[in-house]
C-alpha positions as CSV (number, residue, x, y, z in Angstrom):
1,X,0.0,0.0,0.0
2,X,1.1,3.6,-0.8
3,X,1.8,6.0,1.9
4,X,-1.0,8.9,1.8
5,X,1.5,12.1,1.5
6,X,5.2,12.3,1.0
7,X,7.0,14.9,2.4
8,X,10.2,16.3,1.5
9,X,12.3,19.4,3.4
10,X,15.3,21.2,2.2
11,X,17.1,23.2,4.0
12,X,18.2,26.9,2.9
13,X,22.0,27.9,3.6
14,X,23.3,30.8,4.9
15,X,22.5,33.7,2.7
16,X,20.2,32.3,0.2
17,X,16.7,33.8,-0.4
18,X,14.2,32.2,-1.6
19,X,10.9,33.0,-2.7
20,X,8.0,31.5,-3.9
21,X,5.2,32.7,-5.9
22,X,3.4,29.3,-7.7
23,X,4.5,28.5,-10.0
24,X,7.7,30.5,-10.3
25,X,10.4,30.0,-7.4
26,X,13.4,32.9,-6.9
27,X,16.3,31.8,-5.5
28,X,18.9,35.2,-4.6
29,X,22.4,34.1,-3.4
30,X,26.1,35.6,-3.4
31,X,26.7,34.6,-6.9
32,X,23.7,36.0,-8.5
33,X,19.5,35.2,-9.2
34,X,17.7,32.2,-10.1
35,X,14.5,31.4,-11.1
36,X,12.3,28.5,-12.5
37,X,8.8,27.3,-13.3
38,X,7.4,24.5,-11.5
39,X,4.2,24.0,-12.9
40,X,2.5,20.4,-11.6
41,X,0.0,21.0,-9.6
42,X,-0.1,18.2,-7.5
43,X,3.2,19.4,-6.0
44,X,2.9,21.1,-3.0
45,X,6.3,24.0,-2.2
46,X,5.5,25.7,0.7
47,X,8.6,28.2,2.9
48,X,8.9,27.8,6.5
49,X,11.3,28.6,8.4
50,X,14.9,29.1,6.6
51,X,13.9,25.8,4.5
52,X,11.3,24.9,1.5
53,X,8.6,21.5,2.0
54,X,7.8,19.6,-0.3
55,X,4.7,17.5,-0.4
56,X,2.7,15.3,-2.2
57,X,-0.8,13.6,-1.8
58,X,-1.8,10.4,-2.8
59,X,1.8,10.0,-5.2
60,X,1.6,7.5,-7.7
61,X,4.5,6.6,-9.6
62,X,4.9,9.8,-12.0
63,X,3.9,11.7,-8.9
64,X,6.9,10.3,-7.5
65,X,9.2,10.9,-10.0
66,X,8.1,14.3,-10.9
67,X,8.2,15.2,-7.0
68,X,12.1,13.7,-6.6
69,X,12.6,16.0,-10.2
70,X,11.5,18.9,-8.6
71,X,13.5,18.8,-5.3
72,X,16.7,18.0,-7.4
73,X,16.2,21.3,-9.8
74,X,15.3,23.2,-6.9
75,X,18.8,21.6,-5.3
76,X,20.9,22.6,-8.1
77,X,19.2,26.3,-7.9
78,X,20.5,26.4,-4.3
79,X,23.6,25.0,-4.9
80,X,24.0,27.3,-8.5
81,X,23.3,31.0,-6.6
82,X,25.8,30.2,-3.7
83,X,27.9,28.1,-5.1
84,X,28.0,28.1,-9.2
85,X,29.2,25.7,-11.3
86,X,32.2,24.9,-13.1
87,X,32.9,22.3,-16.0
88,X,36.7,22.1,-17.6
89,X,37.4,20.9,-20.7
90,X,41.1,20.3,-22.1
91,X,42.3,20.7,-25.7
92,X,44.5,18.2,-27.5
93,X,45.4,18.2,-30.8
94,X,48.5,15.9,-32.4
95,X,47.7,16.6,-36.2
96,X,47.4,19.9,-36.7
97,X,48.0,23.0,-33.8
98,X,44.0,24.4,-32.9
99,X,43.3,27.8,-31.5
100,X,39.9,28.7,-29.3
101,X,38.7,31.8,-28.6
102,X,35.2,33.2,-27.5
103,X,33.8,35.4,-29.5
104,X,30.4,37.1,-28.2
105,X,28.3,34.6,-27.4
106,X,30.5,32.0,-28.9
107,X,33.5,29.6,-29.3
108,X,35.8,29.4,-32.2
109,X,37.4,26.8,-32.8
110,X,39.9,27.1,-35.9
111,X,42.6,25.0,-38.3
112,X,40.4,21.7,-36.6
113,X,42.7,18.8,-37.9
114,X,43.3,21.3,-40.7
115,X,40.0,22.5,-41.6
116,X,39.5,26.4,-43.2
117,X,36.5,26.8,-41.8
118,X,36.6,27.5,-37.8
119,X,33.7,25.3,-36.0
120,X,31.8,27.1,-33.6
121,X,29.6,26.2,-30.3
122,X,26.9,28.4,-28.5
123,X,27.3,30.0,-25.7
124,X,24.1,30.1,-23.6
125,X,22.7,33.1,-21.8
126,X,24.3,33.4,-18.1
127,X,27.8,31.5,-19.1
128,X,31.0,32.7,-18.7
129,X,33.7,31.1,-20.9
130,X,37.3,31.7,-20.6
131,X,40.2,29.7,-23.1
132,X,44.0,30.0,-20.7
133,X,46.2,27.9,-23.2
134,X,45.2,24.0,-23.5
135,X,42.1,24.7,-21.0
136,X,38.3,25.7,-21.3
137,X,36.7,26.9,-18.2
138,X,32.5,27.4,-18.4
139,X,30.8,28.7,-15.3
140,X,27.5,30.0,-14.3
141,X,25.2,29.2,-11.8
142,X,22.8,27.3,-13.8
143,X,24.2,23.5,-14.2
144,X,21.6,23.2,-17.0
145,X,23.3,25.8,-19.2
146,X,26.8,24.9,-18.2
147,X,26.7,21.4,-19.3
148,X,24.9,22.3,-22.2
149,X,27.4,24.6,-23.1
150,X,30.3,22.0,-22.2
151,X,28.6,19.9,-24.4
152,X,28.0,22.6,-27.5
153,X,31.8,23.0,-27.3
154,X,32.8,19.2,-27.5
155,X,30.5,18.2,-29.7
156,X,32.4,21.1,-32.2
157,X,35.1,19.1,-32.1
158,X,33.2,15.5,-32.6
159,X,35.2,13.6,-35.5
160,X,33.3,11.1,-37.6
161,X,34.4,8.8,-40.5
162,X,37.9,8.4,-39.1
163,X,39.5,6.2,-36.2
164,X,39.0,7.7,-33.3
165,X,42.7,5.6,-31.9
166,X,44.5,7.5,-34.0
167,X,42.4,11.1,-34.4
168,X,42.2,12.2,-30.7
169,X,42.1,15.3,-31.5
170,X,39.2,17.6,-30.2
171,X,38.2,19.6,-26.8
172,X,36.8,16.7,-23.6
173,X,35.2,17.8,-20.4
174,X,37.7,16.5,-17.7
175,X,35.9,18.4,-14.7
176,X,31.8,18.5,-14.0
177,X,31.3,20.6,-10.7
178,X,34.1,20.0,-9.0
179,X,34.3,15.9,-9.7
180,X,37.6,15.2,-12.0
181,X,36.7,12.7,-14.6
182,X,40.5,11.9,-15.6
């Protein structure tokens, strides 16, 4: 048998704000402002006292799931406006010597195992990229738009049609948030 109501609490740090005005909850921190859209209705968010509940009635399976969803977005908002995020990604190249730079709201890549034409990845809104010699650093303090813009910038560099043991050449994400994938 189910349980009736599940009830989740999170707790808010230290000089975090939050705000809530269904469906939209503002999260304020020292690295900047947050805010997202939780629209399911069956969803309870309520503040009280320096943390947020979470509650469910009567959860069914998607219930469930889309309850644990929320409290890990609202998480990574927490985490993001105190905190930020911060993915590294390395350069290597054996064929043919590749430059990076950002431009605007973008990264060029150019002479890609000798191409003419320079690849380019997006840079979303509220990303900071930064190219110091062999090493891309993307940070913000949504994890949504820094992985996505990790992963605009090494899928630039993707190489098809040849073997990839001998073409390693291309820009990998060796750090996600702090956890070193080498």
């Amino acid at each position: 048998m189910r349980p009736e109501i599940i009830q989740e609490k999170v707790e808010i740090p230290q000089g975090v704000a939050v705000s809530i005005e269904r469906p939209v909850v503002k999260a304020k921190g020292p690295k900047g402002e947050m805010q997202k859209n939780f629209f399911d209705s069956k969803i309870k968010i309520e503040n009280s006292n320096g943390s947020v509940v979470f509650t469910a009635k009567k959860p069914s399976k998607t219930i469930k799931t889309m309850f644990y969803t929320a409290i890990s977005h609202f998480r990574n908002m927490i985490e993001g406006v105190s905190r930020g995020f911060v993915y590294k990604l390395r350069i290597r190249y054996v064929h043919f010597p590749v430059t990076v730079k950002v431009e605007q709201n973008k990264v060029v890549i150019n002479n890609f195992l000798g191409e003419k034409i320079p690849r380019k990845a997006v840079i979303l809104d509220g990303v900071d990229v930064k190219v110091a010699g062999d090493l891309i650093t993307v940070e913000g303090i949504n994890i949504e738009k820094v992985s996505q813009t990790a992963a605009n910038i090494e899928m630039a560099t993707r190489i098809t049609g040849r073997d990839r043991r001998r073409f390693q050449d291309g820009c990998y994400i060796i750090e996600k948030a702090g956890v070193s994938l080498l």
